[in-house]
C-alpha positions as CSV (number, residue, x, y, z in Angstrom):
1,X,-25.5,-2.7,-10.1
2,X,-26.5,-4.4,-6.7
3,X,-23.3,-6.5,-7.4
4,X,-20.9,-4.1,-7.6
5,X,-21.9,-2.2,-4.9
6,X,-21.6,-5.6,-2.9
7,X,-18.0,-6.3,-4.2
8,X,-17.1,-3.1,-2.8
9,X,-18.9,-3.5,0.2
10,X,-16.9,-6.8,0.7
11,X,-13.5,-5.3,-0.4
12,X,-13.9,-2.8,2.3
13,X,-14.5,-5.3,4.9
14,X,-11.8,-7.0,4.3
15,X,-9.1,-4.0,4.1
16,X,-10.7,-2.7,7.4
17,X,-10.7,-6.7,9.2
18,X,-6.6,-7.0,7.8
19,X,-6.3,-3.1,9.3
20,X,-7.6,-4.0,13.0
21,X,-5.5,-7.3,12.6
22,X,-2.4,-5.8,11.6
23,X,-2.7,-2.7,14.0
24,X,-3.5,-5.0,17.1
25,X,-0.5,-7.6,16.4
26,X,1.7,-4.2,16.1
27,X,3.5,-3.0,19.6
28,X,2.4,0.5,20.2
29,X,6.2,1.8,20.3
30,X,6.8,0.9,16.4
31,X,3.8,2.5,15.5
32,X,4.2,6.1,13.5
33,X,2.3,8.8,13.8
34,X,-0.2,8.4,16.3
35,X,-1.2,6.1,19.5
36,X,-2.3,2.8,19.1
37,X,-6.3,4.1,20.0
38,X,-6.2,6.5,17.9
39,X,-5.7,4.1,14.3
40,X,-8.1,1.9,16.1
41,X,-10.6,4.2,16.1
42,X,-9.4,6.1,12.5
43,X,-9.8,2.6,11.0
44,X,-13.2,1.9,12.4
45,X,-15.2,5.1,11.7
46,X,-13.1,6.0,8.8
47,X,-13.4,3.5,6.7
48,X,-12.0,2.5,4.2
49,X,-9.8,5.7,4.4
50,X,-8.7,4.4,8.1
51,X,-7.5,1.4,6.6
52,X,-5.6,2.9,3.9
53,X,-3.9,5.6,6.2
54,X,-3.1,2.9,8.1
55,X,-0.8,0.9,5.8
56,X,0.8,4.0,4.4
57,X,1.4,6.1,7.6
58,X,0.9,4.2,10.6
59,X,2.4,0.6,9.8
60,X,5.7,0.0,11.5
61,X,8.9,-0.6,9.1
62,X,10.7,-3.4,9.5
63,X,14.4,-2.8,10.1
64,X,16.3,-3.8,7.0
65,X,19.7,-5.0,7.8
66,X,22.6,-3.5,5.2
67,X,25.3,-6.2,4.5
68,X,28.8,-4.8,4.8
69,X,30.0,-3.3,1.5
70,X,33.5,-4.9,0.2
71,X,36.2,-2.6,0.2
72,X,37.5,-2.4,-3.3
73,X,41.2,-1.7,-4.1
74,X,41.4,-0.5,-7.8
75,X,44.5,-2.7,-9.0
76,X,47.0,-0.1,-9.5
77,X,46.6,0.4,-5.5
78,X,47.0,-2.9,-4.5
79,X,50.3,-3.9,-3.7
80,X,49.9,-7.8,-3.8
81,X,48.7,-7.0,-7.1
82,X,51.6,-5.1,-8.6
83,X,53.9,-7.6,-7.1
84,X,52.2,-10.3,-8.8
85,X,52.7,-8.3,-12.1
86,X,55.8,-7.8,-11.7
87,X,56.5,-11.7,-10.8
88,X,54.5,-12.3,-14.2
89,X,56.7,-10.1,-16.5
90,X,59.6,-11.2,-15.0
91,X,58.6,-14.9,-15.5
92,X,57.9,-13.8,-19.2
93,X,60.6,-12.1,-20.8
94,X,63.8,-13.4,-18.8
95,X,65.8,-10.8,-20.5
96,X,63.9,-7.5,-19.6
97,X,65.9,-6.4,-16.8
98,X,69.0,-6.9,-19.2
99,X,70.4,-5.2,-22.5
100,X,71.3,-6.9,-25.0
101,X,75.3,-6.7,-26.1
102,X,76.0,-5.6,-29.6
């Protein structure tokens, strides 16, 4: 029983050491929610709750940068395409623009 109550000691030791770490390599104006002090203090004396509120409130987001979205021209739009079409059935069938004699 000793054991488990020192694995969880441990586990909480090591959430609240990677909290402090991560809070103090953060710059105070990407942090959410509250000052910089404050989660240093919140993750101190509340631990491991501190810790936890940490990562899911306080944490800054890294920016995520959106690649530009292709613009897609459905085929019947596309002009380039119909004149390719066109190129292609005339290249085909010689006589379509023609009627045939009796």
């Amino acid at each position: 029983m000793a054991s488990v109550f020192v694995l969880l000691l441990l586990l909480d030791l090591a959430l609240v050491i990677i909290a402090l770490v991560d809070c103090l390599r953060a710059h105070e104006d990407e942090i959410r929610t509250a000052p910089w002090a404050a989660w240093m203090f919140a993750i101190l004396l509340l631990s491991p709750f501190g810790a936890i509120a940490w990562f899911v409130k306080g944490r800054p987001v890294p920016q995520v940068v959106l690649r530009p979205r292709p613009v897609f021209v459905a085929p019947d739009d596309n002009p380039d395409f119909l004149k390719s079409l066109a190129t292609a059935i005339r290249d085909n069938n010689p006589d379509a623009g023609h009627q045939q004699q009796p």
